[in-house]
N, C-alpha and C positions, 0 to 999 in steps of 0.2 A: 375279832382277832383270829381266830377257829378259821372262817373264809381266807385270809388276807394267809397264813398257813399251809392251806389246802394250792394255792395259787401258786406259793412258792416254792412247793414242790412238785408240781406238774411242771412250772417253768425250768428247773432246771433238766440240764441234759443228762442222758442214760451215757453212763462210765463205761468209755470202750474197755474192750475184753483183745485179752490174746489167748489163740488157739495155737495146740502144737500136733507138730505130723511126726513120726515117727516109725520105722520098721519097730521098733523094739519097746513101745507103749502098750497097757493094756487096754486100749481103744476104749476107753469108760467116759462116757461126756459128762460134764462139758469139755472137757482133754484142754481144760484149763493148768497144765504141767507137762513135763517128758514122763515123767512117770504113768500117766494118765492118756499122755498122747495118742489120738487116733491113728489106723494105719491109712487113709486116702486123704487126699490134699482135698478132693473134690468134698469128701461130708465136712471139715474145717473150715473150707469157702459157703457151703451152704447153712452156716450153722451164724455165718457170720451178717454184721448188720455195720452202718456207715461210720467211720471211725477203728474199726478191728484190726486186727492184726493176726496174719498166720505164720507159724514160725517152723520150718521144714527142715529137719536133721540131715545131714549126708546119707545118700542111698539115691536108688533108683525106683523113679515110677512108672507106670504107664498108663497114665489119663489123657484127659482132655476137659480143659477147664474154661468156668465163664466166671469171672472176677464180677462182684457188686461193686456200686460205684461208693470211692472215697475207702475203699479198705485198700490193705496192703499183704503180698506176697511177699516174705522174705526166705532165702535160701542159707544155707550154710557157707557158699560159694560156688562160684561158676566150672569150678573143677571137680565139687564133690556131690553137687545135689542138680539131679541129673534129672528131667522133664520127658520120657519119651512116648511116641505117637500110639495108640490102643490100635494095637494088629485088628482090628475091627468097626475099627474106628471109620464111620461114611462119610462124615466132615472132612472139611481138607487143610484145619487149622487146630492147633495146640492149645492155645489160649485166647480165647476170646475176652479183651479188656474193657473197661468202660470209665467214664470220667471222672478225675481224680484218685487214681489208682496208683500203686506205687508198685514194682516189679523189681527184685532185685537179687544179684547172689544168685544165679540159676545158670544151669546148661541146659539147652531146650535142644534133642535131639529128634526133627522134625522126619527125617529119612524120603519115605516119598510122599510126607506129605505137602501139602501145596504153601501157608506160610508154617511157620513157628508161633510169632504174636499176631496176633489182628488187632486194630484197633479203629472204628469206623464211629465217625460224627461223635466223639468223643473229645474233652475237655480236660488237659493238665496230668496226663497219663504221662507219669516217669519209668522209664528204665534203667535200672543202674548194672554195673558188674554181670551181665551177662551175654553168656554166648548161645547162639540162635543160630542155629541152621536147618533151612528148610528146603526140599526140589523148587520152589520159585523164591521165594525172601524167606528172610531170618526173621526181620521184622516188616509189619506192612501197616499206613497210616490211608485212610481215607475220610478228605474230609472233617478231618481233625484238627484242633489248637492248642498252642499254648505249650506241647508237650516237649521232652529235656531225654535224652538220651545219652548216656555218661558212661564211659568206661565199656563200652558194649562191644564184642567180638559177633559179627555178623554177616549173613551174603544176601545178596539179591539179584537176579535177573529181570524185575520186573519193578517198576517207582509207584512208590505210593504216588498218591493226589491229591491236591489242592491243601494240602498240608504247613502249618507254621510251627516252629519252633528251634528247638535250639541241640543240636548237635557237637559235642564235645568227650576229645580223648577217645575217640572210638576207632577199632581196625572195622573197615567197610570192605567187602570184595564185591565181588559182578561184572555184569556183563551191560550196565544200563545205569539208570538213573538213580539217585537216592528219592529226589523229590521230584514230581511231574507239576511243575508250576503254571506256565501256560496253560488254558486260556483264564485261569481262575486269580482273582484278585483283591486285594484285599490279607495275603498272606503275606507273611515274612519269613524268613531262614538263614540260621548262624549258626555258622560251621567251624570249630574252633580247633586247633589240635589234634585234629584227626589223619590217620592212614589211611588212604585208600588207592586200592588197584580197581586200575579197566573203573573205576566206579568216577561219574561225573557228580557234583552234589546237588545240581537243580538244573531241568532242561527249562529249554524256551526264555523269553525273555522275563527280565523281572522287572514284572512291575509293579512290584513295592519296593522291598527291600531282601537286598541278600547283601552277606557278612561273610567274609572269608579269612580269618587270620588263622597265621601258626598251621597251617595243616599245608600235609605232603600226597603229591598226587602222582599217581604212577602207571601209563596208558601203555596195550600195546600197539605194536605198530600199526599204521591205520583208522586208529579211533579218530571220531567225528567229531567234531567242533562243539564244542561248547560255543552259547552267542552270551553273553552278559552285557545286556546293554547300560546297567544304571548299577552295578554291584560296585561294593567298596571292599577290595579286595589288600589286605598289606600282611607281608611277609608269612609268604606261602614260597613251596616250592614243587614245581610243574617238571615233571620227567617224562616224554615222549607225550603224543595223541596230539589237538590241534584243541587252540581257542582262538575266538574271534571277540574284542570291545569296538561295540558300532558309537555308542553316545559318547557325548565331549566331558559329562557329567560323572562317569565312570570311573569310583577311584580306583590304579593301580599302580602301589607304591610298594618298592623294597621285596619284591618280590625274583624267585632264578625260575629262568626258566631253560629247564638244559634239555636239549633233543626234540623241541615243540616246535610245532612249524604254527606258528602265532602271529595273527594279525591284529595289529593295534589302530585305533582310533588317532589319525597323524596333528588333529586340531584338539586332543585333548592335549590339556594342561595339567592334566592331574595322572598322567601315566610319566611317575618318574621313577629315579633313582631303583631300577631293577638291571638286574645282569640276564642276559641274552647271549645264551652257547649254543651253537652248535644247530640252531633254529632254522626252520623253512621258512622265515619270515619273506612274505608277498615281496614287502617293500621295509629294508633292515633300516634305512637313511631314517626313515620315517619317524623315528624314537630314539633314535642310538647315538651318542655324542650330543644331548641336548637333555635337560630337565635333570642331571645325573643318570642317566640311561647309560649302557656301556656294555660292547659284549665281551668277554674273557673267561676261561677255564673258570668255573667257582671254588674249585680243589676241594673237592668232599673226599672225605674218608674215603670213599669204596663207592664207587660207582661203575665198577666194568662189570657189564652186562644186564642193567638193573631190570632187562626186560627177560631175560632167562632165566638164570636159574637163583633168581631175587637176591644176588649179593651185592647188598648196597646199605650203605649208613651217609645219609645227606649231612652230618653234621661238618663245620667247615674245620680243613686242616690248616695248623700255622701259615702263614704268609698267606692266605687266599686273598684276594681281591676285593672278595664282598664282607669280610671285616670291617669295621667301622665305617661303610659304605656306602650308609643309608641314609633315607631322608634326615639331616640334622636338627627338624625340628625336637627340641628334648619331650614333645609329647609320645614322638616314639623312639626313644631311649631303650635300651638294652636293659634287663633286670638289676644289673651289677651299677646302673646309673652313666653306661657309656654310649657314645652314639651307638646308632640302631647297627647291628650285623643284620646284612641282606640273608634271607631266607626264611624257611620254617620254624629254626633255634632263634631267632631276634626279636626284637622287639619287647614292649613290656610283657608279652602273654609266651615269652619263648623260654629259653634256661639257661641255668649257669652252667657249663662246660669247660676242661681243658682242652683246648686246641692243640691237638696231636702235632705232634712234628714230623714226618712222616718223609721216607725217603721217595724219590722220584718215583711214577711208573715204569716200567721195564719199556725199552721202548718199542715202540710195534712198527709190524710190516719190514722186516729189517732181510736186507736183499743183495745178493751181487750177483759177480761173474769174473773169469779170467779169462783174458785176450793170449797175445803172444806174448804177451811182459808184462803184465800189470792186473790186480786185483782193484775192481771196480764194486763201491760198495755206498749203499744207501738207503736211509730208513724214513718214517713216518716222523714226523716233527714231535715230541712232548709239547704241551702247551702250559704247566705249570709256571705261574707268574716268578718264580726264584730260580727258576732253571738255570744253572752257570756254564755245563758243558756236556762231550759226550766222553767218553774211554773208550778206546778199541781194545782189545784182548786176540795173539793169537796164539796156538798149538799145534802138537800135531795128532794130539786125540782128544775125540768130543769132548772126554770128563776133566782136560787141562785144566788147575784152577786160575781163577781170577785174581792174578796179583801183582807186585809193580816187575817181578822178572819177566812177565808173559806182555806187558801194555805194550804195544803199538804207538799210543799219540793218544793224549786229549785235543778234542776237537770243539773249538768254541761254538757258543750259537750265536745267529740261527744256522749255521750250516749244519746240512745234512747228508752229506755224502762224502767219502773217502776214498782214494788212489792209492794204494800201496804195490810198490816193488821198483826197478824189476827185476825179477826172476827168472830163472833158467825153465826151458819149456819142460812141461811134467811135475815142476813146485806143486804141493798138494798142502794145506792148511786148514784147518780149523779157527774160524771167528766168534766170537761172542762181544755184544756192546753192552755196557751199561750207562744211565745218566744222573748226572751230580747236581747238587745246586747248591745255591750259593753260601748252606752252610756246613758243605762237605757231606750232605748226606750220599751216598750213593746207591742207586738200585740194584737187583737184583740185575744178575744178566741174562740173555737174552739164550735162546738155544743155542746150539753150535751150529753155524753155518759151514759146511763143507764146500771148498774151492780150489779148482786147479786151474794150470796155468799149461793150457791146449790149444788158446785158437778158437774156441767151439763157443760160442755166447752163450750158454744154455744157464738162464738164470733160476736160481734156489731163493725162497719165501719163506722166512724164521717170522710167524704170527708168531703173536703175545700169547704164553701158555696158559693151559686153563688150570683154574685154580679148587679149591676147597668152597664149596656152599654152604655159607654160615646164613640159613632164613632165620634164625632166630628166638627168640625167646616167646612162647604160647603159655600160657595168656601174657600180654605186657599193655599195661602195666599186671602187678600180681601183688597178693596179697601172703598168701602160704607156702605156693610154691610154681615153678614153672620146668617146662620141658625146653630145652636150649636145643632145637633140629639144625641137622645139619646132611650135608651131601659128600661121600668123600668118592672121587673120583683117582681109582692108582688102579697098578696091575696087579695087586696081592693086597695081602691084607698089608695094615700100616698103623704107626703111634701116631692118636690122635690128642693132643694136648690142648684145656680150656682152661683159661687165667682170665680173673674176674678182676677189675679196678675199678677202686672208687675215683669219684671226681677227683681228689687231690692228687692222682697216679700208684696211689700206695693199692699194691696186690692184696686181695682178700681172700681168696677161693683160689684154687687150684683140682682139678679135677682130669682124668688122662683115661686113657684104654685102648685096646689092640683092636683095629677093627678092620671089616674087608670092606669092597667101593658099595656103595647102595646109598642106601636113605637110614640117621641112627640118630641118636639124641642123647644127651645127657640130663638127668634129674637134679634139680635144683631149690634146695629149699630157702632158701634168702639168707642161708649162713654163712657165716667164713669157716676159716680153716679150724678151727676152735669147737664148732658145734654152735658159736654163738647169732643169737639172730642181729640180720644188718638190717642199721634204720632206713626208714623211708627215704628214698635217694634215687637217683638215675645211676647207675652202673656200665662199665665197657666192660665187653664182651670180647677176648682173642681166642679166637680157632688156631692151632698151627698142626700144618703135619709136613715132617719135615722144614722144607724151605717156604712151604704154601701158608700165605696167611690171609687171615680174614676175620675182621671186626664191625662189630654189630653195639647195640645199647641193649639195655632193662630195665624196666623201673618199679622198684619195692615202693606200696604203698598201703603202711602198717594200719 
């Protein structure tokens, strides 16, 4: 009995411990409390054994750490408990990981160091909620399985290798690859929800398996192709850079692809139902009018200039096109149980949203001249699918307002260009156009074009003005609180006004201030106008200054 006793207690296992870090502990071990808490992250990890736990108050440090395997890092948050690189430091990485680890809640401020995480021939290594940045990656996998990166704010110039795992709700930046898959095999990679600029998610061909849904891709001009010969890619959406699918096997469904010069595989059967704008595509016949393939404006919120100065929100406006557009099988059904909406927001892994109703763009390129008698006038086409017509406007000074005393003529589409007069030689005018659709919304109008009536062709160019850059909400999603940045471009200072809505449309937050042009932000802590906290939800975002608007998202997650 005595034996059989002794047995059973050797057999069982040793009861993990948590450890706490602390600026303001009396560093007494086992720093088994905050009261107790030790001041370095690194003696907490050293003190720890498989199964532990270390738990780090808000503050900053300046280490550099090797995780044992199957313990766990936890931080207060990715805004307040802050990771930075030891000014002395010869190594050229932050944290050294290893299998079964968990990482989470952290700001890793890498500076010139070379990564932020490493993580090499290592198994099941999580990263949650944090943000990583380093002179070459935020994060770097080599050689590694299994591992899950979640909610992470990160960059990289250079791709991990030969790497699997599962990638989700993450903002990526760089200049290269997330994962260097080629020539190694045997891997897999699924990319769920994620943002990413200039960042590709897997080079070379795959040959296992890669997964693409719900995530937003955002290239600058130039970027080099992606090749995905076997990937199953549905409802994602591609802004600028270039992809190519070679195999017939390759699924790619319910997918936009706007400003992509994309070549598709013309014998596959499995590249349907996506919308195609505005594309370099090789050969457009090849896909398009067949399988539901189809190209047309996808009407997103905010998409002028999504390659400058990042004012863009993909989610789709009233009437777009790729509304209920998608593949009708109900396996890939919309969250709310309706057919699939084509893009990044669709499908079962996308979200519930109001679809903005949203007046035309201003119309661009808008141009004329005057002859001996007659004003000669013509603009760039709108392409919004409810477009009903245009309005002329004229005056005889710039700030004339736009109203039905000053109109000219509505001009149906698609015509684009208009004749007015004639007039006596020396007539001098001011024009402004706006465009309408079809449920009376009408746009802003366009600058004043100034023209006389001389004889002299000499023709005037009213581009679409530039606007307010709303980049958006750091960190998003957010738990405590986030910075809403923004760009205001004027010639003085100016009222800059931020209205927060929830999904139903009802305003929560309201937030304003006098500012000059540069780069400013406003502070955000997930309240409304009350002081009270908003639950976990997606949020809009409105910038305005003055006439200049611009909407973005946010997403509280309590």
């Amino acid at each position: 009995m005595r034996t059989a006793t002794l047995l059973l207690l050797f057999s069982l296992p040793l009861l993990a411990t948590t450890y706490y870090v602390s600026h303001s502990g009396s560093g007494t071990p086992p720093f088994d409390s905050w009261a107790t808490a030790t001041d370095s992250i690194g003696e907490a990890v050293e003190a720890c054994r498989g199964g532990d736990t270390v738990r780090v108050a808000a503050g900053e440090w300046w280490e550099q750490i090797t995780m044992k395997p199957r313990t766990a890092l936890i931080g207060s948050g990715m805004d307040s408990t802050i990771i930075e690189r030891q000014p002395a430091a010869t190594d050229g990485h932050i944290i050294f990981s290893d299998s079964f680890c968990v990482f989470r809640d952290f700001q890793i401020d890498g500076g010139i160091a070379l990564v932020g995480i490493w993580c090499e021939n290592s198994t099941g290594f999580k990263a949650i909620n944090v943000m990583a940045t380093a002179y070459q990656s935020g994060l770097f996998f080599n050689f590694s399985s299994d591992i899950l990166i979640s909610g992470c704010v990160f960059g990289s110039s250079g791709d991990s290798r030969g790497t699997s795992g599962i990638w989700e709700n993450n903002i990526i930046t760089g200049t290269s690859y997330v994962v260097s898959n080629s020539p190694f095999s045997g891997a897999y990679q699924i990319f769920l929800g994620n943002i990413m600029f200039n960042k590709d998610p897997v080079m070379g061909s795959a040959r296992d398996s890669i997964i693409l849904k719900n995530n937003m891709e955002f290239y600058a001009p130039g970027w080099y192709p992606t090749i995905y010969t076997s990937a199953r890619m549905t409802n994602n959406t591609f802004c600028g850079g270039a992809h190519e699918y070679h195999e017939p096997e390759a699924i790619n469904t319910n997918n936009i692809y706007f400003e992509s010069a994309t070549r598709f595989n013309p014998d596959s059967s499995h590249t349907s139902y996506n919308c195609v704008w505005s594309s370099g595509n090789d050969d457009p016949d090849s896909i398009l009018d067949r399988n539901g393939n189809f190209a047309a404006d996808p009407m997103f919120v905010e998409d002028y200039d999504f390659r400058g100065d990042s004012i863009f929100d993909v989610h789709l406006q009233y009437g777009s096109p790729c509304i209920d557009a998608g593949h009708p099988d109900s396996r890939y059904n919309d969250i709310d149980g309706s057919r699939n909406d084509i893009g990044a927001y669709g499908g079962p892994g996308g979200q519930n949203y109001l679809y903005l109703d949203l007046a035309p763009d201003i119309p661009d390129s808008f141009i004329g001249y005057g002859d001996s008698t007659h004003f000669h006038l013509s603009w760039k086409a709108n392409t919004e699918s409810e477009l009903s017509h245009y309005s002329l406007y004229v005056g005889f000074t710039p700030d004339f307002p736009v109203d039905a005393s000053h109109k000219v003529a509505d001009i149906p589409i698609p015509d684009t260009t208009y004749i007015d007069g004639p007039y006596a030689f020396g007539t001098s005018f001011f024009y402004k156009l706006t465009a309408s659709d079809t449920a009376d919304h009408e746009s802003e109008p366009t600058e004043a074009l100034n023209l006389t009536i001389d004889a002299i062709r000499e023709t005037e160019v009213i581009e679409r003005p530039s606007r307010i850059a709303l980049m958006g909400a750091f960190p998003n999603p957010f738990n405590e609180s986030a910075q809403i940045k923004f760009r205001l471009r004027s010639s003085g200072d100016e009222t800059v006004i931020l209205r927060i809505f929830d999904t139903s449309g009802r305003q929560v937050r309201t937030m304003s201030g006098v500012f000059s042009p540069g780069y400013h932000e406003f502070h955000w802590e997930g309240t409304d106008d009350t002081g009270g906290k908003l639950p976990s939800a997606m949020y809009f975002l409105r910038l305005s200054a003055g006439e200049d608007v611009a909407l973005r998202t946010a997403t509280i997650i309590r």
